[in-house]
TIRO-69702 format. One record per residue (C-alpha): residue number from 1; residue in three letters; x, y, z. Coordinates in nm, 3 decimals, padded with zeros to 5 digits. Last residue first. Example, Ala and Ser with C-alpha at 12.3 -4.5 7.8 and 13.67 -1.06 7.14 Angstrom:
MARLO   num   residuo         X         Y         Z
MARLO     2       ser    01.367   -00.106    00.714
MARLO     1       ala    01.230   -00.450    00.780
//
This chain:
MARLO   num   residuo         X         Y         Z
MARLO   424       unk    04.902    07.589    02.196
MARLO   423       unk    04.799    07.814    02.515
MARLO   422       unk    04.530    07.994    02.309
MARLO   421       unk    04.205    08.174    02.495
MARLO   420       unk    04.013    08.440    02.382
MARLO   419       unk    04.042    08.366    02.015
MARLO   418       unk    03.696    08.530    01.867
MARLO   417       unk    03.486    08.367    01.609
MARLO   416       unk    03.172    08.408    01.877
MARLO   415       unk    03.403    08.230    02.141
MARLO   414       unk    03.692    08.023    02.050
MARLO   413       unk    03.868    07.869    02.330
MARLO   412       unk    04.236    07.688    02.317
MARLO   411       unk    04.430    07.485    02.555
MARLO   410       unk    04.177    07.327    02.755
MARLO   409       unk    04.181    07.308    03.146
MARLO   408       unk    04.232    06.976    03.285
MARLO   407       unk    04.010    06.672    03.349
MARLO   406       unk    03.893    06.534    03.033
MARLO   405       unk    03.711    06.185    03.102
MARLO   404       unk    03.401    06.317    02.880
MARLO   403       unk    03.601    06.449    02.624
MARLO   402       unk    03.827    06.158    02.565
MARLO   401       unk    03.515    05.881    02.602
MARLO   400       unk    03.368    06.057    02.324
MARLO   399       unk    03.716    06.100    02.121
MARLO   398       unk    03.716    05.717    02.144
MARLO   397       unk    04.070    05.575    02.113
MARLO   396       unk    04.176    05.797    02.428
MARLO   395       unk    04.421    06.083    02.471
MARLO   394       unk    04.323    06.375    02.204
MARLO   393       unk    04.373    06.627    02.403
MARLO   392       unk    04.179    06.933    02.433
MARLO   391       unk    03.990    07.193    02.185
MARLO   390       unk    03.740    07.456    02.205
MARLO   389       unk    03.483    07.619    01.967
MARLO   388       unk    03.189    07.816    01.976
MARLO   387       unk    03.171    07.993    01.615
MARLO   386       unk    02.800    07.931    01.640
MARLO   385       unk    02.656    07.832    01.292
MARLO   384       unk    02.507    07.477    01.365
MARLO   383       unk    02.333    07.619    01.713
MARLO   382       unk    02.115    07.900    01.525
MARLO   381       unk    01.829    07.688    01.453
MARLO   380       unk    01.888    07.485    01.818
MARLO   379       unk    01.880    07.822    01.979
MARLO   378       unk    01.612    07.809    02.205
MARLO   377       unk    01.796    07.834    02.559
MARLO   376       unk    01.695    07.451    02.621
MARLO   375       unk    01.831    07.336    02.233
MARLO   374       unk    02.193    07.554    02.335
MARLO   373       unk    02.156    07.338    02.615
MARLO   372       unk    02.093    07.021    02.414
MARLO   371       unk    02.380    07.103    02.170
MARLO   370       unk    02.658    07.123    02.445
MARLO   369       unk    02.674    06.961    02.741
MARLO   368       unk    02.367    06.695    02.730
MARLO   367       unk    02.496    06.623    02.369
MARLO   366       unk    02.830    06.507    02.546
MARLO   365       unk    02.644    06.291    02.774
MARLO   364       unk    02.440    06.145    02.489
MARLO   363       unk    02.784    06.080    02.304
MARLO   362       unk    02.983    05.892    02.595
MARLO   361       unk    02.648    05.639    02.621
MARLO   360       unk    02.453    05.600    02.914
MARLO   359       unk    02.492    05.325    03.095
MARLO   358       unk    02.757    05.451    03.331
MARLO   357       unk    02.518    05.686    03.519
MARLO   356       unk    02.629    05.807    03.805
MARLO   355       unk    02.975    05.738    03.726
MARLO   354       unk    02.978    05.905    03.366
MARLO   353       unk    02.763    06.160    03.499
MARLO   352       unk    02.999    06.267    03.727
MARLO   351       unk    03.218    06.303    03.430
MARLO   350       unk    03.006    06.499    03.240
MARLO   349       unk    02.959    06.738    03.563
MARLO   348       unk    03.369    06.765    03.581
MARLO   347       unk    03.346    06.875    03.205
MARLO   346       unk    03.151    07.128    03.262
MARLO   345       unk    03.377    07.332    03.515
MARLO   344       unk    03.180    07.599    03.724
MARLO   343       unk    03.377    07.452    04.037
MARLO   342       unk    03.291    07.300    04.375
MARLO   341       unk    02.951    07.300    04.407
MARLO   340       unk    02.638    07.416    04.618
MARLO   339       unk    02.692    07.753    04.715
MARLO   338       unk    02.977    07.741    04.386
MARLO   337       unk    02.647    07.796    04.189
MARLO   336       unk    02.449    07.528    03.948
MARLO   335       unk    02.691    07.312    03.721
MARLO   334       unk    02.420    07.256    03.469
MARLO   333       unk    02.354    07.015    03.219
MARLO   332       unk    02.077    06.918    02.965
MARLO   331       unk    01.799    06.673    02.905
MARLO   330       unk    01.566    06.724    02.640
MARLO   329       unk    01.248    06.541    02.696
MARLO   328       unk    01.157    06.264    02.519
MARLO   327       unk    00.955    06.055    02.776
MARLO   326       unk    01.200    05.804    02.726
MARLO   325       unk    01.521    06.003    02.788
MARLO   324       unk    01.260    06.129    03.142
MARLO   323       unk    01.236    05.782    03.226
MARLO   322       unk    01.618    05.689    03.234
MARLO   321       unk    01.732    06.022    03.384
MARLO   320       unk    01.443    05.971    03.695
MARLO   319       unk    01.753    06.153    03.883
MARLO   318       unk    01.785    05.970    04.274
MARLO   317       unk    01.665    06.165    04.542
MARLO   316       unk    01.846    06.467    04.630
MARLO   315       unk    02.199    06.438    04.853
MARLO   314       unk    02.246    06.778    04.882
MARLO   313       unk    02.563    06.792    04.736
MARLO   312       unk    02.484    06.460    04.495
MARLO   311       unk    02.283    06.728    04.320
MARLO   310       unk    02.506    07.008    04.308
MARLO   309       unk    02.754    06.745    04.149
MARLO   308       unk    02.473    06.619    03.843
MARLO   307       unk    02.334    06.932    03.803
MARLO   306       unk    02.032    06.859    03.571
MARLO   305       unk    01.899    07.137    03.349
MARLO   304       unk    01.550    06.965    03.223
MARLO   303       unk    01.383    07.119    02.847
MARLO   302       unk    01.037    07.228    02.846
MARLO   301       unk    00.864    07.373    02.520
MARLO   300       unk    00.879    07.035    02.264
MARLO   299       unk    00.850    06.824    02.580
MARLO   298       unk    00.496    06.940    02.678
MARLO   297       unk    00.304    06.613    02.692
MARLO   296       unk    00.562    06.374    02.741
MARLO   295       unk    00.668    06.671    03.076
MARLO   294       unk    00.288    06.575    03.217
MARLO   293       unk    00.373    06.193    03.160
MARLO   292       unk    00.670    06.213    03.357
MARLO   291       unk    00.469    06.459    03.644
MARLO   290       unk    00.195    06.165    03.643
MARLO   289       unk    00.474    05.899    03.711
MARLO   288       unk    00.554    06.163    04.036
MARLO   287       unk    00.901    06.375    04.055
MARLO   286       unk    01.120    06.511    04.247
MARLO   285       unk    01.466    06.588    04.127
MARLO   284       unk    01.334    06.814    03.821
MARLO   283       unk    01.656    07.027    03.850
MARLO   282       unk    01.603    07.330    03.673
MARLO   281       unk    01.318    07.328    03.410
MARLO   280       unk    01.417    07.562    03.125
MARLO   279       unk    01.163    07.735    02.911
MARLO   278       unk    01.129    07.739    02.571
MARLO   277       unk    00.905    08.080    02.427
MARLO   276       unk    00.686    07.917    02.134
MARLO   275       unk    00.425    07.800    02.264
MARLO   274       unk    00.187    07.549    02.256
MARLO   273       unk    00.134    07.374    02.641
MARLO   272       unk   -00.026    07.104    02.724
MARLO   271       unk   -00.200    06.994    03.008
MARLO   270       unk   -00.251    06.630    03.136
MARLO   269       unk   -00.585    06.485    03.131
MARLO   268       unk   -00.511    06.166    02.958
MARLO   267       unk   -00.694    06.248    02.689
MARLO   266       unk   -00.474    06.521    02.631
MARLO   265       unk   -00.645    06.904    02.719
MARLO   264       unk   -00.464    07.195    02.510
MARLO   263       unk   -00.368    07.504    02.583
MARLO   262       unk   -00.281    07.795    02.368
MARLO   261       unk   -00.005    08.075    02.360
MARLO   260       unk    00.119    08.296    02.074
MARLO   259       unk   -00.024    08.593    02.319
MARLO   258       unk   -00.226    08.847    02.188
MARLO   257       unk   -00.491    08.855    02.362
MARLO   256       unk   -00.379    08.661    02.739
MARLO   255       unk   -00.295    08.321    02.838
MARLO   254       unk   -00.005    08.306    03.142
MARLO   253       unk   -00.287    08.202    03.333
MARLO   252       unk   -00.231    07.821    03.225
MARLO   251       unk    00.107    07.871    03.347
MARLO   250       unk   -00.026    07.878    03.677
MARLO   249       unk   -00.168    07.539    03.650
MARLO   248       unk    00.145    07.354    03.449
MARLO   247       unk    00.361    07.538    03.721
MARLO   246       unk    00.128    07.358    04.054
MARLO   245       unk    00.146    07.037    03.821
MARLO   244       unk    00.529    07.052    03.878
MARLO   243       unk    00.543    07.154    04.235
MARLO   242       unk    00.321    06.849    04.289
MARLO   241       unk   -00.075    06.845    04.410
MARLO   240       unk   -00.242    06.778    04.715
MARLO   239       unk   -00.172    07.059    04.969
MARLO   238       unk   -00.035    07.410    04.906
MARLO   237       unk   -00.190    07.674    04.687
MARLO   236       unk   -00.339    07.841    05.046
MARLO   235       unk    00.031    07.888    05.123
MARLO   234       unk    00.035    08.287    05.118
MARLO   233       unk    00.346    08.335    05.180
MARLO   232       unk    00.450    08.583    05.453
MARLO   231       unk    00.839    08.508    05.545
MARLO   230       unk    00.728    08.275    05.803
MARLO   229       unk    00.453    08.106    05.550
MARLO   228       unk    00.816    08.094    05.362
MARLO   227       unk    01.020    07.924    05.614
MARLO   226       unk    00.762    07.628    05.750
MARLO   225       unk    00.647    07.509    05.366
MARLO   224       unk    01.051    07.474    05.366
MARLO   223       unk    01.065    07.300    05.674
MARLO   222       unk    00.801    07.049    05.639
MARLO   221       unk    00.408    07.090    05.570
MARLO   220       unk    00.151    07.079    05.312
MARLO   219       unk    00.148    06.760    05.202
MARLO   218       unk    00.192    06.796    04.833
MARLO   217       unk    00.329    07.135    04.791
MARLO   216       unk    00.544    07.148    05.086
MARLO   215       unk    00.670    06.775    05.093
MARLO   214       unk    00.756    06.793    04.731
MARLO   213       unk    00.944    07.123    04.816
MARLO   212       unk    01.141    07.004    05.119
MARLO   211       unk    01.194    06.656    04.919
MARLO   210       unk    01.395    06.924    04.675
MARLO   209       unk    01.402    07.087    04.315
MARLO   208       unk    01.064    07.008    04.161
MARLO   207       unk    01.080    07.312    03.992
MARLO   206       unk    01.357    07.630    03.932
MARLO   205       unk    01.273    07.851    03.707
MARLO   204       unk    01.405    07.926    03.314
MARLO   203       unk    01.238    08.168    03.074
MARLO   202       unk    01.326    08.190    02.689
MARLO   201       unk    01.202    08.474    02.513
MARLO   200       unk    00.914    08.471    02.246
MARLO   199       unk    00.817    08.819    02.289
MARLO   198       unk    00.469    08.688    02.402
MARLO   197       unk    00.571    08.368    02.609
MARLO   196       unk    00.818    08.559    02.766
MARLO   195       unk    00.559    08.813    02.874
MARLO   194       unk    00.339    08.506    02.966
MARLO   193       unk    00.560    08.362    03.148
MARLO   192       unk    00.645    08.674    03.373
MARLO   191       unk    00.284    08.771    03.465
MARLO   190       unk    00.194    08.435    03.535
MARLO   189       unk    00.487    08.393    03.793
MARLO   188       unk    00.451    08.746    03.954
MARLO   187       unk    00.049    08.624    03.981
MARLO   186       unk    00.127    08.319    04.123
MARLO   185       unk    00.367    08.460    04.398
MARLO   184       unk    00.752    08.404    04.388
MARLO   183       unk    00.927    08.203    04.645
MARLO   182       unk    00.789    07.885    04.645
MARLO   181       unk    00.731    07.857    04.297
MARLO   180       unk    01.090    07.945    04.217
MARLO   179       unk    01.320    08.194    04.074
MARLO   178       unk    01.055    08.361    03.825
MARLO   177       unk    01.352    08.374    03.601
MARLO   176       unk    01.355    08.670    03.287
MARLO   175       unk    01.511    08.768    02.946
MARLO   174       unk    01.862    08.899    02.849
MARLO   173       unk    02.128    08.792    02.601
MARLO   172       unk    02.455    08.898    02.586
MARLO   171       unk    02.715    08.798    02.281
MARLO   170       unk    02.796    09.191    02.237
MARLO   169       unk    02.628    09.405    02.484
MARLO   168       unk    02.290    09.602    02.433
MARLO   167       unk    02.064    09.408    02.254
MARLO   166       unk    01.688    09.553    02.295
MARLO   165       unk    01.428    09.339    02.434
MARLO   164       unk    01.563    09.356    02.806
MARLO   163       unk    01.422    09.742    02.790
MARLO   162       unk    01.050    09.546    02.768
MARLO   161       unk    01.177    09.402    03.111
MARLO   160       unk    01.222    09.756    03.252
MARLO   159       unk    00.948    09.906    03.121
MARLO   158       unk    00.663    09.630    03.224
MARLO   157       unk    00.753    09.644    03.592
MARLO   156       unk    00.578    09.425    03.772
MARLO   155       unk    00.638    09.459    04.121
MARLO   154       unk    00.419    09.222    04.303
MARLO   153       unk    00.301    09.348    04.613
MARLO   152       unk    00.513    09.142    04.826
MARLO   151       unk    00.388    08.800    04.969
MARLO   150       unk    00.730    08.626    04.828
MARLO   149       unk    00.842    08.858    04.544
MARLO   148       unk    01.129    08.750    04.382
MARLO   147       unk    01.179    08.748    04.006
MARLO   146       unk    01.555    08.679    03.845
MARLO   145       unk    01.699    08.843    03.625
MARLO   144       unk    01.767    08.600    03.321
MARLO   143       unk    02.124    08.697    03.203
MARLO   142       unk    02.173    08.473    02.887
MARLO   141       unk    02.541    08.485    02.883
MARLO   140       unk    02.781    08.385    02.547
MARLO   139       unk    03.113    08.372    02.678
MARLO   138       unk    03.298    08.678    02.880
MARLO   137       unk    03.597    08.752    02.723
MARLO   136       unk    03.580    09.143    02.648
MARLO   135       unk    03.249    09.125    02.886
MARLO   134       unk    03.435    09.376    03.155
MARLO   133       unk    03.135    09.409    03.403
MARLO   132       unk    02.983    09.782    03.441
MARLO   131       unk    02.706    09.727    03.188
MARLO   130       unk    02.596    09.363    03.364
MARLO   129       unk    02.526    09.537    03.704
MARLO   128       unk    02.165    09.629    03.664
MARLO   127       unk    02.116    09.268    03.630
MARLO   126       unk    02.186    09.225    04.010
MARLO   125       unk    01.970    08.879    04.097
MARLO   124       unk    02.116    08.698    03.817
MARLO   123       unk    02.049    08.342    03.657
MARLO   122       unk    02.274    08.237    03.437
MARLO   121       unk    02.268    08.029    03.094
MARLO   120       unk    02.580    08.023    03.015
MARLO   119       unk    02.784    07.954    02.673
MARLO   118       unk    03.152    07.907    02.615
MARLO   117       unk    03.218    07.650    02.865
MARLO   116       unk    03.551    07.542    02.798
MARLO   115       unk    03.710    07.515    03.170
MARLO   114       unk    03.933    07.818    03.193
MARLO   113       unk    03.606    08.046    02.962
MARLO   112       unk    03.370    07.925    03.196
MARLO   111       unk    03.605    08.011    03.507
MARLO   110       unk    03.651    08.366    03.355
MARLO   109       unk    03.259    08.455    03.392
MARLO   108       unk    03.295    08.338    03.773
MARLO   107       unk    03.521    08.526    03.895
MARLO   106       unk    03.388    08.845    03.673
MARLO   105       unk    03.029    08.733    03.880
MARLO   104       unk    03.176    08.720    04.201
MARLO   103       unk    03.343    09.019    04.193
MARLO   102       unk    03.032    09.201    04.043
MARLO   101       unk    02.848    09.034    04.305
MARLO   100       unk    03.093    09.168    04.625
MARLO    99       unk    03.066    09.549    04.400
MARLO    98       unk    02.733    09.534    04.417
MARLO    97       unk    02.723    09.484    04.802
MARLO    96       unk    02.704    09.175    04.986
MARLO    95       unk    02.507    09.103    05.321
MARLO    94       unk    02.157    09.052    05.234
MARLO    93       unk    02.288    08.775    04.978
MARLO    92       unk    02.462    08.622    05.255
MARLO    91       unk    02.111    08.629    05.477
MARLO    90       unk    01.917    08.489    05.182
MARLO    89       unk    02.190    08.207    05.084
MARLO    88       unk    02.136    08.092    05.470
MARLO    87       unk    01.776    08.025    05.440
MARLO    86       unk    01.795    07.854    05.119
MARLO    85       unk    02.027    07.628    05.282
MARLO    84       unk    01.823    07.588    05.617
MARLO    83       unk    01.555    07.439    05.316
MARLO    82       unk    01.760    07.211    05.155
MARLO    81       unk    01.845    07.041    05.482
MARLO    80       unk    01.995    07.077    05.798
MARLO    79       unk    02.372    07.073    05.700
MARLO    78       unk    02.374    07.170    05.313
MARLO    77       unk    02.710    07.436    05.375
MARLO    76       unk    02.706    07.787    05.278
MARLO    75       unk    03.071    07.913    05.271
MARLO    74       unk    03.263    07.681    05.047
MARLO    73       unk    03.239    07.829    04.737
MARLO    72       unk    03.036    08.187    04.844
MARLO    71       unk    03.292    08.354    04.577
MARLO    70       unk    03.087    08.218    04.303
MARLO    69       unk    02.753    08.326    04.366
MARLO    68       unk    02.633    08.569    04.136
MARLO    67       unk    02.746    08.303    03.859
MARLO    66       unk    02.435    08.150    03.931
MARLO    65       unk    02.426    07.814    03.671
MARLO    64       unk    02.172    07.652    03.457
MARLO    63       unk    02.226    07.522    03.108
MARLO    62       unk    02.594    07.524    03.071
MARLO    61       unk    02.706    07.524    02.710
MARLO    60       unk    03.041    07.308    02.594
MARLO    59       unk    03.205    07.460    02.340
MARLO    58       unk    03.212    07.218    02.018
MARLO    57       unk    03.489    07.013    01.939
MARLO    56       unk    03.830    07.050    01.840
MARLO    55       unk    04.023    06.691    02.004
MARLO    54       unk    04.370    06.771    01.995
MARLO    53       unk    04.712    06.663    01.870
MARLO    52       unk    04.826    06.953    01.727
MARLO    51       unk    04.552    07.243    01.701
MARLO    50       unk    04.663    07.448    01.383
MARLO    49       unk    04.572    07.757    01.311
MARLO    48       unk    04.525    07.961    00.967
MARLO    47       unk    04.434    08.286    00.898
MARLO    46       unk    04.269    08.289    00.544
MARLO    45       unk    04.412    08.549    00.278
MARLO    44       unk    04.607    08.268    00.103
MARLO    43       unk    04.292    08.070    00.041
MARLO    42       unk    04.297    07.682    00.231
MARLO    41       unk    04.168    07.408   -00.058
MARLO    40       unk    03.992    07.177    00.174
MARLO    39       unk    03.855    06.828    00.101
MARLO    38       unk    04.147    06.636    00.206
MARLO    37       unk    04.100    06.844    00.545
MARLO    36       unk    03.774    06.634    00.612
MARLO    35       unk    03.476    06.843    00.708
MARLO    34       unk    03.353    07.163    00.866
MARLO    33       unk    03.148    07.425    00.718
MARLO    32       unk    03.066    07.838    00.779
MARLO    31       unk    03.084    07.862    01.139
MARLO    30       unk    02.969    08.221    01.244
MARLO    29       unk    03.100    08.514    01.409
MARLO    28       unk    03.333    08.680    01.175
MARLO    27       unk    03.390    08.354    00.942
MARLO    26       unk    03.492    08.025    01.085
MARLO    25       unk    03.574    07.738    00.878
MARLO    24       unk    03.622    07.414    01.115
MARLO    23       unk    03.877    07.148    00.991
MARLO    22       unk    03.922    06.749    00.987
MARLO    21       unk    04.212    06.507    01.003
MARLO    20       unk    03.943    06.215    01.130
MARLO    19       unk    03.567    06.399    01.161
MARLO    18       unk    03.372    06.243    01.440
MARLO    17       unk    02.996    06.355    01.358
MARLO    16       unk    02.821    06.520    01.717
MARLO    15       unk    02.633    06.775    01.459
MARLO    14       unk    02.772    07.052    01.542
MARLO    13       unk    03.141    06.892    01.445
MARLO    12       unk    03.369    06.649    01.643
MARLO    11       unk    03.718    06.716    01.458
MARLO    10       unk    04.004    06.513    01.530
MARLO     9       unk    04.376    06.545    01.395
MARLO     8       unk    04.284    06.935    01.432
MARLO     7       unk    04.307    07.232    01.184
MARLO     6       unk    04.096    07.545    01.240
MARLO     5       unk    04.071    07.782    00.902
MARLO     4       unk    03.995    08.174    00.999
MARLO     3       unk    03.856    08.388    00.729
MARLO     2       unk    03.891    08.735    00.721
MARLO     1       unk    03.564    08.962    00.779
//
């Protein structure tokens, strides 16, 4: 495997360290040191390439995103509420055909790579369609098929997630979504975490998302609580409680022989949970104190994907960013799908960030793009050596405060020690 030297005036490593005149070593697929070009004595045999006047910095990872639904951009607007959304994503999904999603998804897979992101965690409702895509320069995708089952006899079958288990396509990852807890049935949702939980797979959902959901959990009513009793839910688990403590209760089903899963009672009376499959929250807009002090409990096996734009979309109540960074919970980003955004472009959610919350410092909004999703999919061992890589201009006296005010497309993308994008 040659080796391939990386030369930029500025160098932000894996670790978030601001390297002046500094270079990445990248071997076949893994990063094998960074550090200050003074140091480096560059073999002959080594490919060599230079990044003039750039930032090189890590790629940036999205931590919750549908790239099923790229080509509905613009088609399913928020009037009436979160819940007339969902209703309106269901018919267009009912509509498409495998070759509309396969569209979609290529679309989509080729805005990451544009815009820098060079890892995705995606949730897919057509997994079977993954071995026809062209993944030449796809990024890094963690395809969790998602599980729908409403009042339907859950279909559970063991075979085809156990064929997950087995790598099949080069920097592809597979493992499972119960999509929601108001659209998949307790036992689907037990069933799914603990066969995560088990194999050791991360599993992401979507919790706490909406005021419709808060509403329908803890008061039993509103629109959403009205569309899915519609659709046949049962809704006897509704009333008194919060989408999040409604998870923390399933999930205490999700025990079985065999599994590397335990509870544990605080004296506070929240559960914990010991395991060793991460899951990722998505969204976490509505939330009690007691919900903040649940996530303290658990926050070495739940990590947040906030979308900062598809939040401000549907106009969800404020982010509890402040408490949740003292809780300790790892906090990521997300573009979610062009339903509900305008772009798949990471940087634009660091930005919006930036003016949502202008506290928070240039770094921590970086991490929350890059290290702390690859943290969320379970990969913070294997983060350091990634041969991720991306670079853009170096135009401000902070390289923090460069990155996070980027707003073009960068110039060069390394994915898995593989070129697949060079304009310099």
């Amino acid at each position: 495997e040659q080796l391939a030297i990386l030369l930029a005036p500025v160098v932000v490593n894996r670790k978030m360290e601001v390297i002046p005149d500094g270079f990445v070593a990248v071997r076949g697929e893994r990063t094998i040191g960074t550090g200050s070009r003074e140091r480096l004595s560059i073999p002959k045999s080594a490919r060599v390439i230079r990044l003039k006047d750039s930032i090189l910095m890590p790629g940036l990872v999205n931590a919750h995103c549908h790239l099923d639904f790229t080509l509905m951009k613009g088609k399913v607007p928020a009037a009436g509420g979160f819940a007339s959304w969902i209703g309106r994503i269901v018919e267009k999904k009912r509509s498409w055909s495998d070759a509309d999603y396969k569209t979609s998804i290529q679309l989509g897979m080729r805005q990451c790579i544009e815009s820098g992101t060079t890892a995705v965690a995606n949730i897919t409702c057509v997994p079977h369609l993954v071995s026809s895509l062209d993944l030449e320069a796809a990024p890094r995708i963690w395809w969790f098929a998602e599980q729908l089952d409403l009042s339907r006899m859950c279909n559970l079958d063991q075979g085809e997630w156990n064929a997950y288990l087995t790598p099949r396509f080069p920097r592809q990852s597979f493992s499972l979504s119960p999509h929601a807890l108001y659209s998949v049935s307790p036992a689907l949702l037990e069933k799914t975490i603990g066969f995560c939980n088990h194999h050791g797979l991360p599993w992401t959902a979507h919790v706490a998302e909406s005021r419709d959901e808060w509403e329908m959990f803890h008061d039993a009513s509103g629109p959403l609580f009205d569309l899915v009793k519609k659709l046949g839910r049962d809704m006897a688990d509704c009333g008194g409680t919060t989408p999040l403590r409604r998870l923390l209760d399933i999930s205490r089903g999700s025990r079985s022989p065999g599994l590397l899963t335990h509870w544990k009672t605080p004296a506070a009376g929240h559960l914990e949970m010991d395991s060793r499959a991460p899951a990722i929250l998505a969204h976490m807009n509505c939330l009690s104190d007691e919900d903040v002090h649940a996530l303290e409990s658990n926050r070495g096996h739940f990590s947040i994907a906030h979308c900062p734009r598809s939040h401000a979309f549907f106009r969800h109540p404020p982010f509890r960013l402040n408490d949740l960074h003292a809780a300790g919970v790892n906090l990521a980003l997300g573009t979610d799908s062009l339903a509900s955004n305008r772009d798949l472009n990471m940087f634009s959610e660091m930005r919006k960030m930036r003016r949502t919350f202008p506290r928070v410092p240039a770094r921590a909004i970086v991490e929350m793009a890059t290290v702390n999703g690859a943290i969320a999919l379970g990969e913070g061992e294997n983060w350091p050596q990634w041969a991720d890589w991306i670079a853009i201009p170096n135009s401000r006296p902070s390289p923090f405060e460069s990155i996070i005010q980027f707003a073009d497309s960068p110039k060069f993308v390394m994915v898995a020690g593989r070129v697949v994008k060079k304009m310099i």
